[in-house]
C-alpha positions as CSV (number, residue, x, y, z in Angstrom):
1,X,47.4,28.4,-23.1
2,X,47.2,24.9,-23.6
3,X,48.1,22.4,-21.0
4,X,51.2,20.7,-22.2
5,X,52.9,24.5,-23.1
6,X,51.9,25.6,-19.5
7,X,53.8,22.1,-17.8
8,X,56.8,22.5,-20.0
9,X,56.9,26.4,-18.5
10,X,56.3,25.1,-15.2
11,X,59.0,22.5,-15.2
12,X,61.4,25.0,-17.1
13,X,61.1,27.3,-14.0
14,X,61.4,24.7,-11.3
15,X,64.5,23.6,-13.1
16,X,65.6,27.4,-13.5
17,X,65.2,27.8,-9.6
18,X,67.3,24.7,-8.7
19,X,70.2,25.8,-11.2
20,X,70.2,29.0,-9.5
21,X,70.3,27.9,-6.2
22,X,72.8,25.2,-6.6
23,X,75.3,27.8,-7.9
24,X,74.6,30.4,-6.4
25,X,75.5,28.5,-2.9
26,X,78.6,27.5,-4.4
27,X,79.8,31.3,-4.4
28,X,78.8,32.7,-7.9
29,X,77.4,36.2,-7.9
30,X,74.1,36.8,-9.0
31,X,74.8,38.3,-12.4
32,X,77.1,35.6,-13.2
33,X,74.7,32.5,-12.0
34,X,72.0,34.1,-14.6
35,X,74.5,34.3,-17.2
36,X,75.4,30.5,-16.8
37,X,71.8,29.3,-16.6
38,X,71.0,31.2,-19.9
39,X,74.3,29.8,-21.2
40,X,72.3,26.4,-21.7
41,X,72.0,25.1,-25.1
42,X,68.9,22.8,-24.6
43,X,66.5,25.8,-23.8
44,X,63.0,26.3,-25.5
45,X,62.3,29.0,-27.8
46,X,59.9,30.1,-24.7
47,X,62.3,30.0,-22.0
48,X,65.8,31.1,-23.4
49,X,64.6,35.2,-23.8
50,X,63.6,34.9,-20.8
51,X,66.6,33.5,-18.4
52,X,68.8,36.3,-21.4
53,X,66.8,38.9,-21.1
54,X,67.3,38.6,-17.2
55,X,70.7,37.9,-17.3
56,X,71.2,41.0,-19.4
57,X,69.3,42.8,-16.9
58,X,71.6,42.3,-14.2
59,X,74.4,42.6,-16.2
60,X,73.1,45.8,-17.0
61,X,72.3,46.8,-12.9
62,X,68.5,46.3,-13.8
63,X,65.4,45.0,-12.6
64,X,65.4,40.8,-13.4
65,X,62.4,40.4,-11.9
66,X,60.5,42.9,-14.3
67,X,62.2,40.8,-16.9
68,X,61.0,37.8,-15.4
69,X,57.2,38.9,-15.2
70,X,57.3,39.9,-19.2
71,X,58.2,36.1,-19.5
72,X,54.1,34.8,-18.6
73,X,52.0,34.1,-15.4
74,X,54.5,30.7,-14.4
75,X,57.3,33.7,-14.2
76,X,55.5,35.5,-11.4
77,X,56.7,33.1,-8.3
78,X,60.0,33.6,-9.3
79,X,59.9,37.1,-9.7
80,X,58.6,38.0,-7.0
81,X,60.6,36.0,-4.7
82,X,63.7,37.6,-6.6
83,X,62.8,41.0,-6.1
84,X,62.1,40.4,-2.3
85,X,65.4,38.8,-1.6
86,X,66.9,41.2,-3.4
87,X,65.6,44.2,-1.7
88,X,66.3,43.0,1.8
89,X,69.3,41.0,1.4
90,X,68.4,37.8,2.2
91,X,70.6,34.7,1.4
92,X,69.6,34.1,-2.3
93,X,71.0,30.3,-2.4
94,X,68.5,29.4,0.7
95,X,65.7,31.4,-0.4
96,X,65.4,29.9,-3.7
97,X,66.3,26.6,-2.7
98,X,63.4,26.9,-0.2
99,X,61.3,28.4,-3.6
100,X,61.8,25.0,-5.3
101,X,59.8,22.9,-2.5
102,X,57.2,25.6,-2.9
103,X,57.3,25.4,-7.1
104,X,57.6,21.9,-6.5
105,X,54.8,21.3,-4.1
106,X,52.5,23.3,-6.5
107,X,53.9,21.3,-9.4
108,X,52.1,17.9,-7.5
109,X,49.1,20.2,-7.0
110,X,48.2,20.6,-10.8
111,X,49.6,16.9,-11.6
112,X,47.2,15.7,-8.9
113,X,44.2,17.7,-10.4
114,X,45.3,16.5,-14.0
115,X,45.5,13.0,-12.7
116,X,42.4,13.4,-11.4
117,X,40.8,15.4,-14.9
118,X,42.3,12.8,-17.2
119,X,39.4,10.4,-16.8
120,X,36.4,12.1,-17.3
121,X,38.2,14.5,-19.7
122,X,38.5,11.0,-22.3
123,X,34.8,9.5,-21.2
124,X,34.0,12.9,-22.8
125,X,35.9,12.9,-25.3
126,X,35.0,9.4,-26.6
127,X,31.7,9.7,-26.3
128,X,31.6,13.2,-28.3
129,X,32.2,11.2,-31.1
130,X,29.3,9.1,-31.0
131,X,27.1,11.0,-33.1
132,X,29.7,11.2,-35.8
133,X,30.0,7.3,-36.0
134,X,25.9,7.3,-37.0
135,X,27.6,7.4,-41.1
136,X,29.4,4.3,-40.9
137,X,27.5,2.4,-38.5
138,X,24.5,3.3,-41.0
139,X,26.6,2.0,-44.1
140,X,27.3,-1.3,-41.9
141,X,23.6,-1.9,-42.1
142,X,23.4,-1.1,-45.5
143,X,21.7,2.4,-45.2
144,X,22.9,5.8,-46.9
145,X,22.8,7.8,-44.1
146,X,24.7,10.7,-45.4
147,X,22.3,10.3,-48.9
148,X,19.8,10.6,-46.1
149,X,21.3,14.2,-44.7
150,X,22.3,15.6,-47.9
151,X,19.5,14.9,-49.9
152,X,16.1,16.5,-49.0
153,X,15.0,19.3,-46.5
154,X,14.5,16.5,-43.8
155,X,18.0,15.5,-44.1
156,X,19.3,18.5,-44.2
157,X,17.4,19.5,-40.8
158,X,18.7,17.1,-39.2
159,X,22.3,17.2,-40.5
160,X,22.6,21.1,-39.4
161,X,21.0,20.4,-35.9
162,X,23.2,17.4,-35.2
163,X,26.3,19.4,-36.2
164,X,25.3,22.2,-34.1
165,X,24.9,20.2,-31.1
166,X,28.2,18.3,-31.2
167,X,29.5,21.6,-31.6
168,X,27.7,23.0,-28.7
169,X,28.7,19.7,-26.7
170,X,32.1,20.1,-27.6
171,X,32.3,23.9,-26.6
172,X,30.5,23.6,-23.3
173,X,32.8,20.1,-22.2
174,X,35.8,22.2,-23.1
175,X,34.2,25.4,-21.0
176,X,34.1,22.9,-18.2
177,X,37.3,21.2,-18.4
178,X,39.3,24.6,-18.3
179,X,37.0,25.3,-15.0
180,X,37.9,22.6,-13.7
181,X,41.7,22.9,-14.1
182,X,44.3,24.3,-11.7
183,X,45.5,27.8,-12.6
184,X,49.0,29.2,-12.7
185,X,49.1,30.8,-9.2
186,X,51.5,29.2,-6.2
187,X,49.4,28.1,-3.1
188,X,51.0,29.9,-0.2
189,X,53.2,32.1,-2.3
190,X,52.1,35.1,0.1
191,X,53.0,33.7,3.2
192,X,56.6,32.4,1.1
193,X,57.3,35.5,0.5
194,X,56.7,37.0,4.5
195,X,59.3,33.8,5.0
196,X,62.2,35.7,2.9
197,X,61.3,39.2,4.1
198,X,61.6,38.3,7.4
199,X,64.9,36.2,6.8
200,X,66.3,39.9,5.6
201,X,65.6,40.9,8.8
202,X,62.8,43.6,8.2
203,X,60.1,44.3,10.4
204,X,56.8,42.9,9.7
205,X,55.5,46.2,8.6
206,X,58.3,46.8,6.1
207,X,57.4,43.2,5.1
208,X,54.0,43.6,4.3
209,X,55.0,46.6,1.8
210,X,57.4,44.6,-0.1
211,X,55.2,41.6,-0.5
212,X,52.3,43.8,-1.8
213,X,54.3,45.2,-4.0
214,X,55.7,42.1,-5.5
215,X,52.3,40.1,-5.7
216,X,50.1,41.4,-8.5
217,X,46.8,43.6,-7.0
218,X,43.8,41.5,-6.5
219,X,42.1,43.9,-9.3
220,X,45.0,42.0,-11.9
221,X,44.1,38.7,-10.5
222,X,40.3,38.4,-10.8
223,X,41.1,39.8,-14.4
224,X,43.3,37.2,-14.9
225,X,41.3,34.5,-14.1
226,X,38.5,35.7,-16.0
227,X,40.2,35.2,-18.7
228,X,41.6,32.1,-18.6
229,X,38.0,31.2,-16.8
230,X,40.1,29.4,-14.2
231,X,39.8,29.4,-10.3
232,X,43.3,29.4,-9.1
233,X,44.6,27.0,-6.9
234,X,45.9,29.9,-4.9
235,X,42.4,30.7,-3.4
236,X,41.4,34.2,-2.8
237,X,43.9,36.5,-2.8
238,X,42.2,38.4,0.1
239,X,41.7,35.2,2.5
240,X,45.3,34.2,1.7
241,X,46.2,38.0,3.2
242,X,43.9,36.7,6.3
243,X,45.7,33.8,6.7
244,X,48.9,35.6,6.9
245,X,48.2,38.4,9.0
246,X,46.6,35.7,11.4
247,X,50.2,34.0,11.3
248,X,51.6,37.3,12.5
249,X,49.0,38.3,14.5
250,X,49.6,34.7,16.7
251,X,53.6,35.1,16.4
252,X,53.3,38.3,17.8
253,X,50.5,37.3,20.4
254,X,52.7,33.7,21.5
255,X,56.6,35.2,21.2
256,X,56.1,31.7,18.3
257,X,59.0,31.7,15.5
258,X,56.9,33.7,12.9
259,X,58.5,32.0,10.1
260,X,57.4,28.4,11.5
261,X,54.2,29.8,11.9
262,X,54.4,31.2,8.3
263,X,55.9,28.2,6.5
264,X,52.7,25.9,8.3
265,X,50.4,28.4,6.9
266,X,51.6,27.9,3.5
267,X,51.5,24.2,3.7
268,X,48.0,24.5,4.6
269,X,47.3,26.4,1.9
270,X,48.7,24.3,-0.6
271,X,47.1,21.4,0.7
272,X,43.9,22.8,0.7
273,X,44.3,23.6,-3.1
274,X,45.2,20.2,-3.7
275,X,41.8,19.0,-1.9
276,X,39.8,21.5,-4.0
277,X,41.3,20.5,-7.5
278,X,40.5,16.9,-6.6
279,X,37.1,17.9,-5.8
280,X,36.5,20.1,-8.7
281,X,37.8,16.4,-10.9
282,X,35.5,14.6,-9.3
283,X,32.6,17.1,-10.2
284,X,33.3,17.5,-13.3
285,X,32.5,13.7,-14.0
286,X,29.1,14.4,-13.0
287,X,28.7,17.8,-14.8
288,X,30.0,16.3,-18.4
289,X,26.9,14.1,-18.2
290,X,24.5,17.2,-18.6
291,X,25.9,18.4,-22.3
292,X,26.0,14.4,-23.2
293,X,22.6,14.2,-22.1
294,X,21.6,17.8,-24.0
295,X,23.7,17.8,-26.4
296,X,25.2,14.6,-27.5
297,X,22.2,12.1,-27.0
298,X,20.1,14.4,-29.6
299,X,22.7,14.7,-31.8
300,X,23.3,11.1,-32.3
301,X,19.5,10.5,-32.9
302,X,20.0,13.6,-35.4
303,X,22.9,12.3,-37.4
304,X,22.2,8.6,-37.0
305,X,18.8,7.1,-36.1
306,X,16.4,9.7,-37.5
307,X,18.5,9.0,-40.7
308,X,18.1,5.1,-40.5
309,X,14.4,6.0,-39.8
310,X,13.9,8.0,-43.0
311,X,15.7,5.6,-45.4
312,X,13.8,2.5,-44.3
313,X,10.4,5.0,-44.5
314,X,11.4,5.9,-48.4
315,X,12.9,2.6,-49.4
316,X,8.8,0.7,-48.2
317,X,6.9,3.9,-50.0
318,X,9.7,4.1,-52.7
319,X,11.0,0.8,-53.4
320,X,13.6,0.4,-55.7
């Protein structure tokens, strides 16, 4: 998925959540404060089935949060904090108003990281196509450089090499890039979700079980992920787990507000992903440097010098 479709998701489902919350608190039911959100006639071909599909769900005494999941990985937070709420009865207007500063702390996360990308991600860029500007620096100087590539086995090793390696270049800064970027998950969303159970009034056993069963297995995310060939900004699903039960565990251990103690925890957590997608940026301005240095570098004497080279060699033993 490419970066601007995943942002215009993301911000289509922080904007979702406020809407909901805002009238939901002023006394709509449920079914009814879908139906008016999907009412909207500015929505995206990617959003609208969604927020209808949902709406119809309720409508219909359904699942929406098994609607909600269909809709793509930026669906998940939502869902899941839906289907919590709505199990244990907590008040839906302050949980998902207490969702958006989640979604929208997560939303600085990734713009952070991108902000952060966007530099070496256009050194790279500009300096891919260095080898291709060999052809018309070459004709400045008065050189046929592609009559040098196209016309004799000499040429033509050179042109298929060069190609291959600003291909390769390309390929591996683009492996790198997607590395580098934040994926779709919500730091803290685990211990967020503890935060509404607990507002339902549910034990912390009964909790635990409605959370798991909300959040995808940790099988589904490492699949994920290897897909997309992202880390998430969520960390490890298992050390988030850690971090929660270590919440409880002190709550319980300290008579402490678990919910305080919860809430901190996801701060934390969000915070450390924003310090590791910064980091990751500022690696990757380092790492881009090793396919210039393989790859582009030896293209551009491929395409361009080696070229030049041959030309002046013919023109002094085949003068014209």
């Amino acid at each position: 998925m490419s970066s601007r479709r995943r942002d215009r998701i993301d911000a289509a489902v922080l904007e979702t959540t406020l809407r909901l919350a805002v009238v939901l608190s002023a006394g709509v039911t449920p079914v009814r404060a879908w139906a008016l959100v999907a009412e909207r006639s500015d929505l995206s071909g990617e959003v609208a089935p969604v927020l209808r599909g949902a709406a119809d769900a309720l409508h219909a005494g359904e699942d929406a949060s098994a609607v909600l999941r269909r809709g793509g990985e930026e669906w998940h937070a939502l869902a899941a904090v839906w289907q919590v709420a709505a199990t244990v009865g907590a008040p839906l207007a302050e949980t998902l108003r207490d969702t958006v500063g989640a979604l929208r702390d997560a939303a600085e996360v990734r713009d952070d990281v991108q902000v952060a990308l966007a530099e070496p991600r256009s050194t790279a860029r500009l300096l891919g196509w260095l080898p291709v500007l060999g052809v018309p620096l070459g004709g400045a100087l008065g050189i046929d450089v592609w009559g040098v590539l196209t016309g004799g086995t000499a040429g033509t090793v050179c042109l298929v090499g060069g190609v291959g390696l600003v291909v390769g270049s390309r390929l591996w800064a683009r492996t790198l890039e997607r590395r580098a970027r934040p994926g779709t998950e919500v730091p803290g969303l685990r211990a967020e979700l503890f935060v509404v159970a607990l507002a339902g009034g549910v034990s912390v056993d009964a909790a635990r079980v409605l959370v798991e069963r909300a959040l995808p297995s940790p099988h589904d995310v490492r699949s994920s992920r290897r897909r997309r060939e992202e880390p998430g900004g969520a960390g490890d699903a298992e050390q988030d787990r850690r971090e929660v039960d270590e919440a409880l565990a002190l709550s319980e251990r300290a008579g402490a507000p678990a919910r305080e103690l919860l809430r901190g925890t996801a701060w934390l957590q969000r915070q450390r992903a924003r310090s590791a997608g910064r980091t990751a940026a500022a690696e990757l301005a380092t790492r881009l440097l090793v396919p210039l240095g393989v790859c582009t570098l030896p293209a551009f004497l491929l395409l361009a010098v080696v070229p030049m080279i041959l030309a002046v060699v013919r023109s002094e033993v085949l003068p014209f």
